[in-house]
N, C-alpha and C positions, 0 to 999 in steps of 0.2 A: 433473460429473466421475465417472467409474468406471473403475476398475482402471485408471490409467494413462493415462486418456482424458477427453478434452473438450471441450465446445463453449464457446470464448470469446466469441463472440456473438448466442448462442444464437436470439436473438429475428428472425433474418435465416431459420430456418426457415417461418418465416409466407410467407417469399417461393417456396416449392415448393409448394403448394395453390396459391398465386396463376397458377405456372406452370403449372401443368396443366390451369384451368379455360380459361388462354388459350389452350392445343391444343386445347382440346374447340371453342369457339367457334369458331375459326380451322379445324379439319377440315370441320367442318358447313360453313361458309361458302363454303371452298374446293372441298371436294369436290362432284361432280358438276360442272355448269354454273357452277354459284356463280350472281356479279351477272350474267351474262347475260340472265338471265331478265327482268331489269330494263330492260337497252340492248335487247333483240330481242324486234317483235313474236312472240307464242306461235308461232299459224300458222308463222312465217317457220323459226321458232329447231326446232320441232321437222320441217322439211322439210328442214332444214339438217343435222337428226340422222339421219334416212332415208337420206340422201346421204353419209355418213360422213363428213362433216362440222365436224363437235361431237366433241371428246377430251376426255372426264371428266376432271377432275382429281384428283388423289390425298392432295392435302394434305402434302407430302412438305415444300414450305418451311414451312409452319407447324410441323411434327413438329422439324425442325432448328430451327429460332425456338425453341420453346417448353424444346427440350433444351437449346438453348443458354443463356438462360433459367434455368431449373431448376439446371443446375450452375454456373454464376455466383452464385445463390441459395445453394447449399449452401457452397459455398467461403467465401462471408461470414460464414457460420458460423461459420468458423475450426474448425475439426475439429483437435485438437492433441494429440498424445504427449509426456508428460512427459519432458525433457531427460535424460539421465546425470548421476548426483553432484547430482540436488537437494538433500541432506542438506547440501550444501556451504555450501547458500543460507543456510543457520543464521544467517552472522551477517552478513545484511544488516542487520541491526535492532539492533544490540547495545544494553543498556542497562546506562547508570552510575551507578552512586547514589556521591554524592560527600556523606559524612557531615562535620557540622563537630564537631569536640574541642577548641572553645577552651574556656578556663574559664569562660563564660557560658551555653555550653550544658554543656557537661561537668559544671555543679555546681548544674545547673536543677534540681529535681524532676519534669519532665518527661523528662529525660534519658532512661531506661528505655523510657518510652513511644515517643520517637522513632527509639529503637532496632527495638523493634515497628513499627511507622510504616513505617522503612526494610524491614525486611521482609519485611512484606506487601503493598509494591508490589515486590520482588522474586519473589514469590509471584502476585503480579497479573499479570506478566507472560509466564506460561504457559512457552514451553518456548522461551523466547528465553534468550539470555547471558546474564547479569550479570555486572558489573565492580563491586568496591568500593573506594574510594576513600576513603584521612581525612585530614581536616587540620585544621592551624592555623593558624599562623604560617610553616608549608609543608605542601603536600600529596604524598602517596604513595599509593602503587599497593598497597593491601593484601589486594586480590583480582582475580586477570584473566579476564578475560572464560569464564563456567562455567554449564553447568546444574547443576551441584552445589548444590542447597538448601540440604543438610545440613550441607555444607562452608561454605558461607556466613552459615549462622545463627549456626555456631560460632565465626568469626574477630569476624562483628558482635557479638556479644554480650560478647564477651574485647577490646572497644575501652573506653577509659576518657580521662579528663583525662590520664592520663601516658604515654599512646601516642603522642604527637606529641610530640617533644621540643621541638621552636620553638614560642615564646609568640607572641600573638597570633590573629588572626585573616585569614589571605586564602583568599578564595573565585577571587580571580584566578587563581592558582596553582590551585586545585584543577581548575577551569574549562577552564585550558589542558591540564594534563594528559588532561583528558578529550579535550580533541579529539582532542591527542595519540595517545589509546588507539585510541579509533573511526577514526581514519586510517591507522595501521598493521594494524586489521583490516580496513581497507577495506569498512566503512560504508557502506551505501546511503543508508540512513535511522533514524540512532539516534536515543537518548531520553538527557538526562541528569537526574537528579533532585536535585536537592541537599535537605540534609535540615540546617536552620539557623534562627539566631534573624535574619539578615540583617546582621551585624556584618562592617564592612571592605569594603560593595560601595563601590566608586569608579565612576572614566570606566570604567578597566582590567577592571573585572570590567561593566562592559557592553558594554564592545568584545568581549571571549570572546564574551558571549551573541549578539549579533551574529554575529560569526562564525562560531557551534554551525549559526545558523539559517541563513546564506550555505552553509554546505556540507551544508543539506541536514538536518541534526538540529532538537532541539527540547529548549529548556530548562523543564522545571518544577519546583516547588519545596514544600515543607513545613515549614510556619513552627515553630518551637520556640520557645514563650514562655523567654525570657532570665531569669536568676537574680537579676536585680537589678526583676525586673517582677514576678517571681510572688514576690519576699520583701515588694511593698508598696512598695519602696522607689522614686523616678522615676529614672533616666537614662538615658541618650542611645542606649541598643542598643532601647528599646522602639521607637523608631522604626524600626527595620529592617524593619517588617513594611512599611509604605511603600514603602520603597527593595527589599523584594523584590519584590512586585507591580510595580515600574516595572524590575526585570530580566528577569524572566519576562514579561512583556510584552515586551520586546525580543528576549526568545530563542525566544516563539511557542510558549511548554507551556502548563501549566495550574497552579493556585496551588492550597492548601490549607492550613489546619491538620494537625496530627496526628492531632488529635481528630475533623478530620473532613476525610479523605483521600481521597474518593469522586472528585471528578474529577479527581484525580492517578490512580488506581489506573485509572480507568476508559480513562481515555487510555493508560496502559500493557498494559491487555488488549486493545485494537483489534490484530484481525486483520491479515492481512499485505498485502495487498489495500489496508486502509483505510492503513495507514502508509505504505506505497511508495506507491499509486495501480496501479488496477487495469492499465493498460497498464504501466510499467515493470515489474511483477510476471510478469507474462505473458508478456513477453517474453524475462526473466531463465528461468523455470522450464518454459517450455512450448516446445514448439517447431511453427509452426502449418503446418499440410497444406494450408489456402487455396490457396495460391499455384499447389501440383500441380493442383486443380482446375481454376484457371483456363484452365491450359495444356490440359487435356480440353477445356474450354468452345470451345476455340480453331478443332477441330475441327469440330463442327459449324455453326460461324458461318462457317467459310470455305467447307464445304458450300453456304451460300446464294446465295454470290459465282459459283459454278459456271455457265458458260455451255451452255447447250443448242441442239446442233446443228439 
């Protein structure tokens, strides 16, 4: 790509060298007598030339072959100028971080750190959206879709156990809202992240993830040791880290700790290309000149079809 400009398939330029050693070949060949010399005793062929006879050829269908050729080759290239309003494309990709404030993490001593956690896969994710999301016992929309950093770190950081006033714990609800969010920005291919000890997944909250992945998103997650795990104490939310790996499996992201966030983060900086897939990308932002080639190519191929009186 430069200033505006680009080759989408760049590697179809191998095919213009290709075409031009075939006109060299092909003039030599054709030009003069060509295979004559081959069908017609010498004697014969040059008595024949004496007599004017013999009319050199020029290589004229080769030189159309080879051009035609040639700009079939380039056109595959995809030779493309960047569309109008690609800034617009911002938010093919949006990303949600959907924090949980039940009292299990809200009273973790981890808590803090998953605040960090959240982030800087915020911050991972370069100059895409973010959306922030809390919940409990119900989820809200506490940040819409921004490249505000700074605006972001502040609202996360001023979240606590008493910012969700429903007790409890649903990721369902938080889940749905997120699609929610990503469908009214009309989402190509978002990310949503939940940031939990995995308390309250059900069926419901693996049908969302399911559905994140049917239309195209992807669920990941970061596990927050629960307050009844890191006091010593056993019960039943330490097993949520289980039950998140069997969500995030279904929703097709990437799982992690807090403590160690690397392929959640890493999947959140993947370029735009790697998220969308290089053809819907390109087709979204680029707009390709191929095509007008072709119709050049067209020219000289019908050139060959030309009858000679």
């Amino acid at each position: 790509m430069l200033d505006g400009f680009a080759l989408l398939r760049p590697w179809w330029l191998l095919g213009v060298p290709v075409a031009a050693l075939i006109l060299l070949v092909a003039v030599r060949r054709t030009g003069g007598v060509g295979d004559w010399r081959r069908a017609v005793d010498a004697h014969l062929l040059d008595a024949l030339a004496r007599r004017g006879g013999v009319v050199a050829g020029k290589g004229r269908a080769a030189i159309l072959a080879a051009a035609t050729a040639g700009l079939i080759a380039l056109a595959l290239t995809g030779p493309a100028v960047e569309r109008q309003g690609v800034a617009d494309f911002r938010n093919l990709d949006i990303i949600v971080i959907a924090i949980d404030l039940s009292r299990s993490v809200a009273e973790s001593p981890q808590f803090n750190e998953a605040k960090i956690a959240a982030l800087a896969a915020a911050e991972a994710a370069g100059t895409r959206q973010v959306a922030l999301i809390a919940y409990a016992g119900d989820a809200y929309l506490v940040s819409p879709p921004s490249t505000d950093r700074k605006g972001l770190e502040t609202t996360l950081f001023a979240l606590d156990g008493t910012t969700v006033p429903d007790l409890g714990s649903a990721p369902t609800r938080a889940l749905a809202l997120a699609r929610n969010v990503l469908k009214e920005a009309g989402v190509v291919a978002g990310d949503v992240a939940l940031v939990t000890d995995g308390g309250g997944i059900d069926e419901g909250t693996r049908g969302e993830a399911r559905a994140l992945r049917a239309d195209g998103h992807a669920l990941s997650a970061l596990y927050v040791t629960p307050k009844a795990a890191t006091g010593g104490l056993p019960g039943p939310r330490v097993a949520g880290r289980v039950e998140l790996d069997a969500l995030v499996s279904a929703g097709g992201g990437s799982v992690g700790d807090i403590a160690n966030a690397g392929a959640v983060d890493e999947r959140l900086s993947r370029d735009e290309t790697s998220r969308l897939g290089a053809g819907s990308y390109a087709s979204l932002v680029w707009s390709d000149l191929g095509r007008w080639l072709l119709l050049a190519a067209a020219f000289p191929m019908l050139m060959l079809f030309r009858r000679c009186g």
